[in-house]
C-alpha positions as CSV (number, residue, x, y, z in Angstrom):
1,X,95.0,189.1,-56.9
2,X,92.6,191.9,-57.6
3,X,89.9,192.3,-60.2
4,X,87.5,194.7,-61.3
5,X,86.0,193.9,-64.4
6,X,82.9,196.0,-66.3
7,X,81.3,195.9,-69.6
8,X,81.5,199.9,-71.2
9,X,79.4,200.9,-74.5
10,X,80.5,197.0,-75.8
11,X,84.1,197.0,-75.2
12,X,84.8,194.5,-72.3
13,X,87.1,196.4,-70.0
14,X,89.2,194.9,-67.6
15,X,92.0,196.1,-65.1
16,X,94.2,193.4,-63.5
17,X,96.1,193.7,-60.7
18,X,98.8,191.1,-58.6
19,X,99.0,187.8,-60.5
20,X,100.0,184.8,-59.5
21,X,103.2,182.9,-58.8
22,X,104.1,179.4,-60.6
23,X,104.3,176.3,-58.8
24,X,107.9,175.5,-58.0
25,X,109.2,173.6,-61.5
26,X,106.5,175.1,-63.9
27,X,107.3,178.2,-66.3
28,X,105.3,181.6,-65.4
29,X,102.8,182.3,-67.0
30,X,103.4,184.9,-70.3
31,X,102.2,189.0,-69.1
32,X,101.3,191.7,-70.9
33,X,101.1,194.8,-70.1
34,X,99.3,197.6,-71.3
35,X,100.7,201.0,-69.9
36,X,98.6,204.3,-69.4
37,X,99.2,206.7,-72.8
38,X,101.9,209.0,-72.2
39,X,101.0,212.8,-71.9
40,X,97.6,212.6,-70.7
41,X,95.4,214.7,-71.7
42,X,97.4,215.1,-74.8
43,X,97.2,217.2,-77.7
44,X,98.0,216.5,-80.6
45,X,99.7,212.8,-80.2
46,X,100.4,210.6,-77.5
47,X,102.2,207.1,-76.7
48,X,101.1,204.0,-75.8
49,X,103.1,201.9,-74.0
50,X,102.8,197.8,-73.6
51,X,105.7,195.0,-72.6
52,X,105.3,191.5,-73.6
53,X,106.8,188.9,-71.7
54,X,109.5,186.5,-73.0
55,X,106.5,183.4,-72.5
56,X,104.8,184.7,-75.4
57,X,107.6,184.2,-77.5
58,X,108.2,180.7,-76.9
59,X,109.4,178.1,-79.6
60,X,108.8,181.0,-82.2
61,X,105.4,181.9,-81.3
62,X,104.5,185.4,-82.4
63,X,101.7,186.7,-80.8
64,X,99.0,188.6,-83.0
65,X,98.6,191.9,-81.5
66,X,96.0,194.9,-82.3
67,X,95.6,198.3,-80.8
68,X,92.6,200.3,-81.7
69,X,91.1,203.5,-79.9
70,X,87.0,203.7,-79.6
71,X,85.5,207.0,-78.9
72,X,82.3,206.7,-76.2
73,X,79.8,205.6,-78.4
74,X,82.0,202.1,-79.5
75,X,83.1,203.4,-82.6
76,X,86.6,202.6,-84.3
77,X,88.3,206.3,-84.5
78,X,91.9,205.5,-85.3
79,X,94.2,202.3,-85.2
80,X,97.6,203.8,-83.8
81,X,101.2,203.1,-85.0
82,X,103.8,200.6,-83.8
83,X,107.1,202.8,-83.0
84,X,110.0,201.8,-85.3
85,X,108.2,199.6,-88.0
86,X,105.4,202.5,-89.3
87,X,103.1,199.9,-89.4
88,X,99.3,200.2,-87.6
89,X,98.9,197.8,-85.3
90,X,96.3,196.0,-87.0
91,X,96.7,192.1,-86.3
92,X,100.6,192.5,-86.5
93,X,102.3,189.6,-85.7
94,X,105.5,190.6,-83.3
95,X,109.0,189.3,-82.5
96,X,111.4,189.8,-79.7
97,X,115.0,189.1,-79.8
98,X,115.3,188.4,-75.9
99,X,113.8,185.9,-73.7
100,X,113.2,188.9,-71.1
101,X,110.4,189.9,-73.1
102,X,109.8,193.5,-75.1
103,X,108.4,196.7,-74.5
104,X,107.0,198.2,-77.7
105,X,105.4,201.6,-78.1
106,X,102.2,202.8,-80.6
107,X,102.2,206.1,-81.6
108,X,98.5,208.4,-82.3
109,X,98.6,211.4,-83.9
110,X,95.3,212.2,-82.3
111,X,93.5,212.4,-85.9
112,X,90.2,210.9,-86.6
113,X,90.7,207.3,-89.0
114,X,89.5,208.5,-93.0
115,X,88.9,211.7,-91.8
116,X,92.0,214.3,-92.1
117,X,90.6,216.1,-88.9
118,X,91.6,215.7,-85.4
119,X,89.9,214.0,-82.9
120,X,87.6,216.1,-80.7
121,X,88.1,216.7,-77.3
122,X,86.9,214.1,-74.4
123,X,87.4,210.4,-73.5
124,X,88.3,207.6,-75.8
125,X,88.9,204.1,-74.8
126,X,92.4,202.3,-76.4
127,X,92.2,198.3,-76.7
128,X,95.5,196.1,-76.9
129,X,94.5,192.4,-78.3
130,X,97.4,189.9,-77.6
131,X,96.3,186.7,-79.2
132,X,92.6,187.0,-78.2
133,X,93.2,188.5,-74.5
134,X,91.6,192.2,-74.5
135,X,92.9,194.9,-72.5
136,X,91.7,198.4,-71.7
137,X,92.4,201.9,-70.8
138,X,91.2,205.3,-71.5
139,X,92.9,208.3,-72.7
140,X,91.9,211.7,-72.8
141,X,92.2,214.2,-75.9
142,X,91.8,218.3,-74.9
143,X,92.0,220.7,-78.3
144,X,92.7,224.0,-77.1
145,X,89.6,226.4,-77.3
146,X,89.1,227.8,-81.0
């Protein structure tokens, strides 16, 4: 398994690579998995992807899960949507009807949280929290020239 882990502006960030396989007899261990947002660089909204496997779900566990997006400096810019429910995915607790695990999808509409104005071009940094475990990505936002 490969690891590169780095501390950014405050925000642990972490990319994980491999994993591990269970001993012969013992359940896997759960995954998540956050997916790079889909178009990028986007304007004016993008998707971010993330599965959740079928462990997390066990004996109707729901995991907690939160997605914000930080712009460079740490701040909170916008918490994004889940797909289907409308809801921001701000401690949500989730279900999945299948033991295979879920892939979900959050929805940005690349505006600035309290705001009403879009979010200005460069790098941002999107967090998924799954029950306490962090992980990272960035995304880029390009306005066209005014």
């Amino acid at each position: 398994m490969r690891r590169f882990a780095w501390a950014m502006l405050g925000l642990g960030l972490c990319v994980v690579e491999g994993g591990v396989e269970p001993a012969l007899g013992q359940d896997p261990q759960p995954t998540i998995e956050l997916q790079h947002n889909r178009s990028s660089p986007f304007n004016p909204v993008t998707t971010i992807p993330f599965k959740l496997s079928g462990q997390l779900f066990l004996k109707g566990h729901r995991p907690v899960v939160s997605l914000r997006i930080y712009n460079v400096l740490a701040q909170l810019v916008a918490i994004p949507v889940l797909r289907g429910s409308g809801k921001a995915l701000d401690s949500l607790a989730l279900t999945c009807p299948t033991q295979l695990g879920c892939a979900y999808s959050a929805y940005w509409d690349g505006f600035a949280a309290n705001t009403g104005k879009p979010a200005a071009s460069g790098v941002y940094i999107y967090q998924l929290v799954v029950d306490g475990q962090r992980f990272t990505k960035k995304l880029v936002v390009k306005q066209p020239p005014q």
